[in-house]
N, C-alpha and C positions, 0 to 999 in steps of 0.2 A: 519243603517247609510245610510243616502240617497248619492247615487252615481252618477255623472253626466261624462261623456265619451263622446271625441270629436274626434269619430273614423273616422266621412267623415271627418271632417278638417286635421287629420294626415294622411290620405289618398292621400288627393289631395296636403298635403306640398310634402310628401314624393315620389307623383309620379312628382311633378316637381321638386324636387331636383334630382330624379331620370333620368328623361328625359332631364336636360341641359346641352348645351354643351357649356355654356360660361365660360373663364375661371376666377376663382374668386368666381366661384356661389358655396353655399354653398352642397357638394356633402355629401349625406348619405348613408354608405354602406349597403347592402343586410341583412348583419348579426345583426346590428343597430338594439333595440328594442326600443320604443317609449314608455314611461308610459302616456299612454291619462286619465288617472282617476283623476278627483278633487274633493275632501269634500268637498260639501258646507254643512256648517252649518247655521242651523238656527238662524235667526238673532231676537230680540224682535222686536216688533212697539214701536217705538218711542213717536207716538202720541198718540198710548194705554197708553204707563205709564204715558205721561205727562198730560191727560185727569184723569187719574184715580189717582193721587197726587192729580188734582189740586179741584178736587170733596172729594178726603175721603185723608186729608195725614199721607204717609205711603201706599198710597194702589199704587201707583209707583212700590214702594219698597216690595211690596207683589205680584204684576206682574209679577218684576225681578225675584224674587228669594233672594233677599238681606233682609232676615228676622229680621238680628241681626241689624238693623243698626233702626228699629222698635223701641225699648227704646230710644234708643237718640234721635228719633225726638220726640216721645209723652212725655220722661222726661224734656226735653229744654223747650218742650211746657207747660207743669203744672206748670215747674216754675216759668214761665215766666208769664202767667195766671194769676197765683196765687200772685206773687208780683204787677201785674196789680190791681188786686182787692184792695188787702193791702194799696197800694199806694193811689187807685181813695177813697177808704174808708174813709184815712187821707186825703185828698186832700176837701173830702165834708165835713167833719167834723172842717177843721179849716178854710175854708169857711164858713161856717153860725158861728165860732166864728167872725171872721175877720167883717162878716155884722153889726154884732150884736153888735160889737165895735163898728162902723159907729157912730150909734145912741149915744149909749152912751158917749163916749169920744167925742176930738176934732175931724173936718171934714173927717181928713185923719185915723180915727183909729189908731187901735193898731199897731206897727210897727212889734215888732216879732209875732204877729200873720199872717200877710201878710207875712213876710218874709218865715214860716212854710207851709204857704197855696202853697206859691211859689214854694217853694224847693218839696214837693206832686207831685204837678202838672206836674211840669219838670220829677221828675222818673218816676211820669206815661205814660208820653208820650214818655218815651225813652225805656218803657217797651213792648209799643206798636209796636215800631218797632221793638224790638228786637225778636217779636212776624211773625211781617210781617216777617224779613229775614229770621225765622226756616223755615217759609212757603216754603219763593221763593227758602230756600236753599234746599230745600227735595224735589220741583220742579224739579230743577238741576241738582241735585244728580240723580233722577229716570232718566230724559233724558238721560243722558252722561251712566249711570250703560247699558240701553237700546240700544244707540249704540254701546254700546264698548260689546255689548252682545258675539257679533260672532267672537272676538279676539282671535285668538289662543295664548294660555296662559300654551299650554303644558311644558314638562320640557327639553326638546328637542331643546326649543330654548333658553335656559343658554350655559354655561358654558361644555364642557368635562371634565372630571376626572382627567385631567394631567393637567387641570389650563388652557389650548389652548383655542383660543374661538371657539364653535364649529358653521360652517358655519358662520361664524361671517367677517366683514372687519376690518383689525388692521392697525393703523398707527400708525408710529411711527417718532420722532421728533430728529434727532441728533443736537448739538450744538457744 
């Protein structure tokens, strides 16, 4: 556990709290211990994971540490894929019907075939985004998972056992 100690700085508080004589100023007794120690914890880069999503996605979230959250973004993504294809498949297929009516019928074609070719087109394109958003949203995800890397997330900061909050500010509201 890397430990970081700010022993000249409680040094020189404590000898000028020690040494004044004005009244108001904050005095600290002799017997007074100081805990100068602070955890830092290591924090992720940011621009690691959001380079390394935005190149392999999922590899954010392989970075982090957040390995489960892996299936949902590569299952969103095959579905989504995969009803792209489906869709663009039906979309070329009642396209060259729709042409090919052209010809044959009056000027404007077959209508429910244009209507079919239509309604294709449109889920394919909506597939497409919903493609782009798993992206940008596993983008996201990796950023924010990365800075919220160094959060103390102990258990220390809930609740006490008697319900109290523990270290906690409580307000309360009378009417």
């Amino acid at each position: 556990m890397n430990c970081l100690t700010f022993d000249s700085l409680s040094k020189f508080v404590y000898s000028v709290a020690a040494d004044s004589s004005r009244p108001g100023f904050l005095q600290i007794p002799d017997s007074t211990t100081v805990d100068t120690s602070v955890v830092i914890i290591k924090q992720k880069s940011a621009l690691t994971s959001v380079l390394l999503s935005a190149v392999i996605p999922g590899g954010g979230q392989i970075y982090n540490g957040s390995y489960w959250k892996l299936p949902i973004i590569y299952g969103l993504q095959a579905f989504f894929v995969s009803q792209w294809i489906v869709n663009n498949n039906s979309y070329k297929y009642y396209r060259s019907q729709y042409d090919s009516s052209i010809v044959a019928s009056p000027p404007n074609g077959d209508i429910n075939l244009q209507s079919e070719r239509d309604a294709y087109r449109d889920q394919r394109d909506s597939y497409a985004w919903y493609i782009a958003g798993v992206y940008a949203l596993s983008i996201l995800d990796a950023y924010i998972d990365a800075e919220l890397s160094g959060f103390d997330v102990s258990p220390s900061l809930g609740f006490a056992p008697d319900g109290s909050a523990a270290g906690a500010i409580s307000v309360s509201v009378n009417f």
